[in-house]
C-alpha positions in Angstrom: 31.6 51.6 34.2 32.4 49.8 31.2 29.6 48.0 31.1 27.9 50.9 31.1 29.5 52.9 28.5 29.0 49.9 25.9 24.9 50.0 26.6 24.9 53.7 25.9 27.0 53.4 22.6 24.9 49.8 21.5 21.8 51.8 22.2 23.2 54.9 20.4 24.4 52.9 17.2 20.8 50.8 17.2 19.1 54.2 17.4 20.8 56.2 15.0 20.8 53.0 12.1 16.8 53.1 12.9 15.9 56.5 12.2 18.5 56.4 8.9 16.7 53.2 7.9 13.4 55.6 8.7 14.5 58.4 7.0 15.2 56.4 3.8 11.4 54.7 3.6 9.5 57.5 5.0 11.4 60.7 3.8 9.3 64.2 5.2 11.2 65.6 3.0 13.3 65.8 -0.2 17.2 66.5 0.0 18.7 68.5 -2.5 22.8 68.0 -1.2 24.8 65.3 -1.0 25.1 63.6 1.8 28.6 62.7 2.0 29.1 66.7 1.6 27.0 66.8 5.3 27.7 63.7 7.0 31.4 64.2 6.9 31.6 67.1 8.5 28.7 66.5 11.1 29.9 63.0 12.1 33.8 64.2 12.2 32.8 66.6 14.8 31.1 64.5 17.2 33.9 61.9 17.3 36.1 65.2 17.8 34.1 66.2 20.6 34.2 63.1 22.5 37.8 63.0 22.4 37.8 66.1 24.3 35.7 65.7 27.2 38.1 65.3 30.4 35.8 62.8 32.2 32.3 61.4 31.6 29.3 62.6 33.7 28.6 59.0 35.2 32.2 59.0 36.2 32.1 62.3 37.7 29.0 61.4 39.5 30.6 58.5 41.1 34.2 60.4 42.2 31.7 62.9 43.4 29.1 61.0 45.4 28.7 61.4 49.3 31.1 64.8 49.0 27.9 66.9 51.0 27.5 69.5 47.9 24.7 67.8 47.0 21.1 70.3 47.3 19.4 67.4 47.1 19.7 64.0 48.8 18.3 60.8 47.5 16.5 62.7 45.0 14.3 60.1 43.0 15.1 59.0 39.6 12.5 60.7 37.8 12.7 64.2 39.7 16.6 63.4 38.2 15.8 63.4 35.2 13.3 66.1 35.0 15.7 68.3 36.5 18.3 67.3 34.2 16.0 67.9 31.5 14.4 71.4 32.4 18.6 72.1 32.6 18.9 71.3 28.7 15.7 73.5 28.1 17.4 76.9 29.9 21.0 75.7 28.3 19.2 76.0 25.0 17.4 79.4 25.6 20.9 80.9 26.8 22.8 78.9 24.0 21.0 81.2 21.8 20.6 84.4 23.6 24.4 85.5 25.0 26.5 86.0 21.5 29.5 83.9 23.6 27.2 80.9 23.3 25.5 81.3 19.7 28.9 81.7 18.2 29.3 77.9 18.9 25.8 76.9 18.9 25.2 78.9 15.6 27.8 76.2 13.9 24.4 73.4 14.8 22.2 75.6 13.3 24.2 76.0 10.1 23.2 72.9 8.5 21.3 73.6 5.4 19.4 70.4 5.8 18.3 68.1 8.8 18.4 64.6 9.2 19.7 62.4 12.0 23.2 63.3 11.7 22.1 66.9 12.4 21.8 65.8 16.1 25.5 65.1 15.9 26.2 68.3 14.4 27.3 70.5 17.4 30.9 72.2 17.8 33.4 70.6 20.1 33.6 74.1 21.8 29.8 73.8 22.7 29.9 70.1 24.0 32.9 71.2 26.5 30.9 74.3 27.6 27.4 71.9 27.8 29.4 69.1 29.8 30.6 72.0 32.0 26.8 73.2 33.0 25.4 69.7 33.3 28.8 68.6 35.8 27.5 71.8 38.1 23.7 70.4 38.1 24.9 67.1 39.0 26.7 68.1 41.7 24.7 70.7 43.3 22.1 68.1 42.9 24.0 65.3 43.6 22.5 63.0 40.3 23.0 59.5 40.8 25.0 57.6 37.9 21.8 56.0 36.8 20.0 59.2 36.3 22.2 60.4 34.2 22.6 57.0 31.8 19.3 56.9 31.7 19.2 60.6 30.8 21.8 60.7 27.7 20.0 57.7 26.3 16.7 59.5 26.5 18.6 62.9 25.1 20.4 61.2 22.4 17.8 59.1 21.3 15.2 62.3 21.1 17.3 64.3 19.4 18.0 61.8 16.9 14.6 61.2 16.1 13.6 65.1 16.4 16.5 66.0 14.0 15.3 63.3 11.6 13.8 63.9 7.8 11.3 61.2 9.3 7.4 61.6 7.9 4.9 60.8 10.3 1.4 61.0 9.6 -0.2 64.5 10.9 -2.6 62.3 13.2 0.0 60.9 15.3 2.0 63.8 15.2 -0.7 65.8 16.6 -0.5 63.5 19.9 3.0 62.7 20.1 4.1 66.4 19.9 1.7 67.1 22.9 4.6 64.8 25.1 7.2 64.8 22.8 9.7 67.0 20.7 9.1 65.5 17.5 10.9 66.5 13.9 7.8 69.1 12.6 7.9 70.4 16.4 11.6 71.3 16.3 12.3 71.7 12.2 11.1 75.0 12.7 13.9 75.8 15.6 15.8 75.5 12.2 14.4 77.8 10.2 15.8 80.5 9.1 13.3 83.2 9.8 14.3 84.8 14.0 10.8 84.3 14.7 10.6 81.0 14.7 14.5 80.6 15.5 14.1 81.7 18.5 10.8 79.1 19.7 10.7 75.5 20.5 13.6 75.1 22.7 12.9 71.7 24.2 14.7 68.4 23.6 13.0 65.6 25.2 9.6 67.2 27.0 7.3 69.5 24.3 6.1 70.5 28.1 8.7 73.1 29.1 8.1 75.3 25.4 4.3 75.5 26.4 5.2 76.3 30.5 7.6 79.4 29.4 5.6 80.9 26.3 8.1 79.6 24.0 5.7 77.6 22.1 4.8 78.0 18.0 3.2 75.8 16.2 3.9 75.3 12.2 1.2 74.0 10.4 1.7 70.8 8.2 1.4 72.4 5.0 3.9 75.5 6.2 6.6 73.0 7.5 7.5 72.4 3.6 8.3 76.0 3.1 10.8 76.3 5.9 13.8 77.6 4.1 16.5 75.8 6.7 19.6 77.2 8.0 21.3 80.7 8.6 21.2 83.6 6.0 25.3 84.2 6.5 26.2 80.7 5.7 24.6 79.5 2.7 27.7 78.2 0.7 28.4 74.3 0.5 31.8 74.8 1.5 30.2 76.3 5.2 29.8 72.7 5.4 33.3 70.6 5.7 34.8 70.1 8.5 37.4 72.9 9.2 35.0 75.6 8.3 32.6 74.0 11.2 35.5 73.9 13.2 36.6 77.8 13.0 33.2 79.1 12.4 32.8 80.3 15.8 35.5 82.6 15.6 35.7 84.4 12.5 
């Protein structure tokens, strides 16, 4: 297990230093606040949120295994992970839908900028309450331990890169975003405007958004007016730590 857990955090660091390196040659787009006045509060509460989390899923997986609750047996890898990921697509649409959920996925969407670190960005009360779904999926579905490595690296590493001020040139994001979320395809999740708030959904696959209508496509030139953010929670100070912390319940 511990083998395991240092592959997911080597991949995670290599990752995360590659699309900051990225971001830094190939901006997409200029940043106007500090960064230690972001990265602060968005990398305090990841570390805050892994603290927090009882037991990993690979570990559950593995107390859990051979129990019979399992829907599926010897599902293959790739149906794992495709069910793992359709999961993350109807977590998101419900994240944002029931006020319960919003109040703590709101505190993700209240970064007036995006850049890597935005994919760290979510509050502790939301990880507990995603770890909570994804434990049910894996054992109703019985998810093998190698599914679901091999999906967090795939889910961490896209929402890195999606989250990322990383410019790509329109040609190649034009075929990537037809597989892919890429960073125009989900900025606009960000935006501030409901309409398209509440579009784009998908982490990993572009597939699911274009399945269940929830598709929208911002043209190149119109991604630079996206005004980021929420309209209630404008103010710098939105963004340390302890207001992250208690924004869901004020």
């Amino acid at each position: 297990m511990a083998n395991e857990d240092a592959l997911r955090l080597l991949c995670f660091i290599g990752f995360f230093l590659l699309f900051l390196l990225g971001e830094v040659i190939f901006p997409r787009k200029k940043s106007f606040i500090p960064k230690k006045k972001r990265w602060f509060g968005n990398m305090a509460l990841i570390i805050i949120s892994q603290a927090l989390i009882p037991i990993s899923l690979v570990e559950a997986s593995v107390i859990f295994k051979n129990k019979g609750w399992a829907l599926l047996k010897d599902c293959p890898l790739v149906l794992e992970i495709v069910i793992l990921d359709l999961a993350i697509y109807f977590q998101h649409r419900l994240f944002h839908k029931v006020d319960f959920f919003w109040r703590f996925h709101s505190i993700h969407h209240s970064d007036l900028e995006l850049d890597t670190t935005s994919a760290l960005r979510f509050h502790p009360g939301e990880i507990l309450l995603s770890w909570g779904i994804k434990l049910i999926l894996i054992l109703s579905f019985g998810i093998s331990a190698l599914g679901i490595i091999i999906f967090e690296v795939l889910l961490n590493t896209s929402s890195m890169f999606n989250h990322s001020n990383l410019r790509i040139p329109r040609f190649l994001e034009n075929i990537l975003r037809v597989f892919i979320v890429t960073p125009d395809f989900h900025r606009s999740h960000h935006s501030m405007r409901k309409n398209q708030l509440n579009k784009n959904f998908g982490f990993n696959l572009s597939f699911w958004d274009r399945v269940f209508k929830t598709y929208q496509k911002v043209s190149y030139e119109d991604q630079e007016r996206i005004v980021l953010g929420l309209v209630k929670k404008r103010d710098i100070k939105d963004q340390r730590i302890w207001s992250l912390l208690k924004g869901p319940f004020y």
